[in-house]
C-alpha positions as CSV (number, residue, x, y, z in Angstrom):
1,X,18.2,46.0,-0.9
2,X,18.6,42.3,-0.9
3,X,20.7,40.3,1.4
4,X,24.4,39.4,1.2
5,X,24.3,35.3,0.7
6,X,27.4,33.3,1.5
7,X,27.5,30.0,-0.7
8,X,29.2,27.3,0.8
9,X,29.7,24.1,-1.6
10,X,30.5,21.0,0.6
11,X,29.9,18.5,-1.7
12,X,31.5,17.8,-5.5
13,X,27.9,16.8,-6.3
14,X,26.9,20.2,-7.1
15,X,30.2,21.0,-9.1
16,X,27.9,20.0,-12.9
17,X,25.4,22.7,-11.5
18,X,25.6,26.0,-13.2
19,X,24.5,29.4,-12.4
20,X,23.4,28.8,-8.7
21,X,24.6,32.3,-7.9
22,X,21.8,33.4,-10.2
23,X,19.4,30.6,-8.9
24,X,20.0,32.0,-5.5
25,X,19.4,35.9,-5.9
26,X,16.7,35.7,-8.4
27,X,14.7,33.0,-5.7
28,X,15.7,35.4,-2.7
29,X,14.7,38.5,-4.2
30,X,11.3,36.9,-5.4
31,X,10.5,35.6,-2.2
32,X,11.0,39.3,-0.2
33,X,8.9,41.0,-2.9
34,X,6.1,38.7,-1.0
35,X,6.9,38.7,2.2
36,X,6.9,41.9,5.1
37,X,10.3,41.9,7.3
38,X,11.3,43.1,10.5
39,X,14.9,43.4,10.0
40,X,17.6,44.5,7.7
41,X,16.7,43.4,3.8
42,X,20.5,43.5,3.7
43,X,21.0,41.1,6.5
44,X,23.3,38.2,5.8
45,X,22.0,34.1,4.3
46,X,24.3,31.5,4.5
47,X,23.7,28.5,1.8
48,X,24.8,25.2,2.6
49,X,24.8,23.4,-0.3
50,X,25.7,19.6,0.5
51,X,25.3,16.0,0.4
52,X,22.5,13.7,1.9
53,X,24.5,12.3,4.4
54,X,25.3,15.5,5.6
55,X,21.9,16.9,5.6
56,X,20.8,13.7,7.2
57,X,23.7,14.2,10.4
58,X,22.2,18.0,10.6
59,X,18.7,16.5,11.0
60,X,19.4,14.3,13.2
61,X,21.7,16.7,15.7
62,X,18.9,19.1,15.3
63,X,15.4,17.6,14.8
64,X,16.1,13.8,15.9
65,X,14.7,12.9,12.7
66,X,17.5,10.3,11.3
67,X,17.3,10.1,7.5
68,X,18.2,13.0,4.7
69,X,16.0,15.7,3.8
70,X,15.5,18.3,0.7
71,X,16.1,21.4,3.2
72,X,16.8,22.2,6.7
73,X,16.6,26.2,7.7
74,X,18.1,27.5,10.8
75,X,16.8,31.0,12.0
76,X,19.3,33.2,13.5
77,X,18.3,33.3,17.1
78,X,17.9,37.1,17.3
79,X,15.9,38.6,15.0
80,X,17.3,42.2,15.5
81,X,20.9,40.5,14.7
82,X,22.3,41.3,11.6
83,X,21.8,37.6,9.2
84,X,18.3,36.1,8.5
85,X,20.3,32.4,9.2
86,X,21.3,29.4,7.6
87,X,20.1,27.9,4.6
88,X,21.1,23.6,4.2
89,X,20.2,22.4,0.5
90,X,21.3,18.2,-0.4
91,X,22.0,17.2,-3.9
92,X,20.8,13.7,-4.2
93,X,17.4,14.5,-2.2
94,X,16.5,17.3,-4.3
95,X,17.7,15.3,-7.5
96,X,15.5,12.7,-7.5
97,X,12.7,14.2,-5.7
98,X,12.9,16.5,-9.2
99,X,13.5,13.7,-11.2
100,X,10.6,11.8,-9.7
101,X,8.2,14.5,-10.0
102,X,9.2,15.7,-13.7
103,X,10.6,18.6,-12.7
104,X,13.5,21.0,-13.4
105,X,16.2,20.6,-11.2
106,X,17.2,24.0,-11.3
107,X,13.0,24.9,-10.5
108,X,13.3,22.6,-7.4
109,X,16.3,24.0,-6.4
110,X,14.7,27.5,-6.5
111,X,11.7,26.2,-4.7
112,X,13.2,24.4,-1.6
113,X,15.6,28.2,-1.8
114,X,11.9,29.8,-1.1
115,X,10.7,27.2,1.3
116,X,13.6,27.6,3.1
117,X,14.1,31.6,3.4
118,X,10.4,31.5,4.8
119,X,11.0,29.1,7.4
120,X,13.9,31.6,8.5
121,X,11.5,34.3,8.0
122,X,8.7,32.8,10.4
123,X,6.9,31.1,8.5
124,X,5.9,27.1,9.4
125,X,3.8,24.6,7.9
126,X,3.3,22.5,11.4
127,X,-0.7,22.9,11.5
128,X,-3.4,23.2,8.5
129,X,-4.0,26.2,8.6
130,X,0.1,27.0,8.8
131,X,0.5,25.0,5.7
132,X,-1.9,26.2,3.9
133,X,-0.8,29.7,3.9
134,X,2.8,29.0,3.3
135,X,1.7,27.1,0.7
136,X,-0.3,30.0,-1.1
137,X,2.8,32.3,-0.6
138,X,4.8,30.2,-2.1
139,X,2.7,29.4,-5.2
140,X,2.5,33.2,-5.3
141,X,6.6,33.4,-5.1
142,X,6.9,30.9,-7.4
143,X,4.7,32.2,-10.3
144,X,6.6,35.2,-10.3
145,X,9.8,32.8,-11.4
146,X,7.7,31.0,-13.9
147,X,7.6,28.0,-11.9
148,X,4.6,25.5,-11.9
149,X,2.6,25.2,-8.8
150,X,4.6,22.0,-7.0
151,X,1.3,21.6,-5.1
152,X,-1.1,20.9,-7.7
153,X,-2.8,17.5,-6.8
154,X,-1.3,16.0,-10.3
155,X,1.6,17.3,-12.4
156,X,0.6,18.7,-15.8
157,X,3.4,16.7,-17.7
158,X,1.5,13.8,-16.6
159,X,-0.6,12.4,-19.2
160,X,-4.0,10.8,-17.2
161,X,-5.2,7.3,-18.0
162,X,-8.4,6.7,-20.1
């Protein structure tokens, strides 16, 4: 069973993007191949798919951080209720963070969709130790998409100086 996800598209931004549907479910289903749960696989994930400034008033109101971000995830508060929470993705942030680091948008996209269902899962990356294992599930996540490891000290489409 995999959960029912609500799509919300705030922004026109995301309007030239095709096949997030798809994007969605197959980096949802990936992730809860890895991953043990305590509740419902059929619980409900909202996606917020919007625009920096957006993303950067939600950060703000909810982490007093004041400047935009990739992804924010909001766990539901009871973990016995019936959704896993809320999912808030930004279309310039993610753009040109793939864009800087030679990757697919679409692979990013899938990415930050990981990240951020662990977060709402119980995962963090606040210590070390925390980040290091969240890390390793999510290179394990990702390989099954056929994405490249976004942790690798340098990116393979990088040619090295002699």
């Amino acid at each position: 069973m995999t959960p029912t996800i609500d799509i919300a598209v705030e922004s026109p931004l995301w309007e030239p993007v095709t096949g997030i549907k798809e994007l969605v479910d197959q980096a949802i289903a990936a992730t809860l191949r890895h991953v043990r749960i305590d509740r419902n696989p059929a619980a409900e994930l909202s996606l917020l798919l919007c625009d920096d400034a957006r993303i950067r008033d939600l950060n703000r109101e909810w982490r007093t951080i004041d400047k935009p971000t990739n992804v924010l995830a909001f766990p539901a508060v009871d973990s016995q209720t019936e959704t896993f929470g809320d999912i808030v993705l930004a279309f310039e942030t993610i753009a040109s963070e793939a864009q800087r680091d030679h990757k697919s948008f679409e692979d990013h996209l899938r990415h930050l969709i990981v990240h951020g269902l662990l977060h709402l899962l119980g995962h963090d990356h606040g210590t070390a130790g925390e980040a290091d294992e969240m890390e390793a599930l999510e290179r394990r996540v990702l390989r099954d998409l056929n994405i490249a490891d976004p942790y690798r000290e340098t990116n393979p489409l990088e040619t090295p100086v002699s």
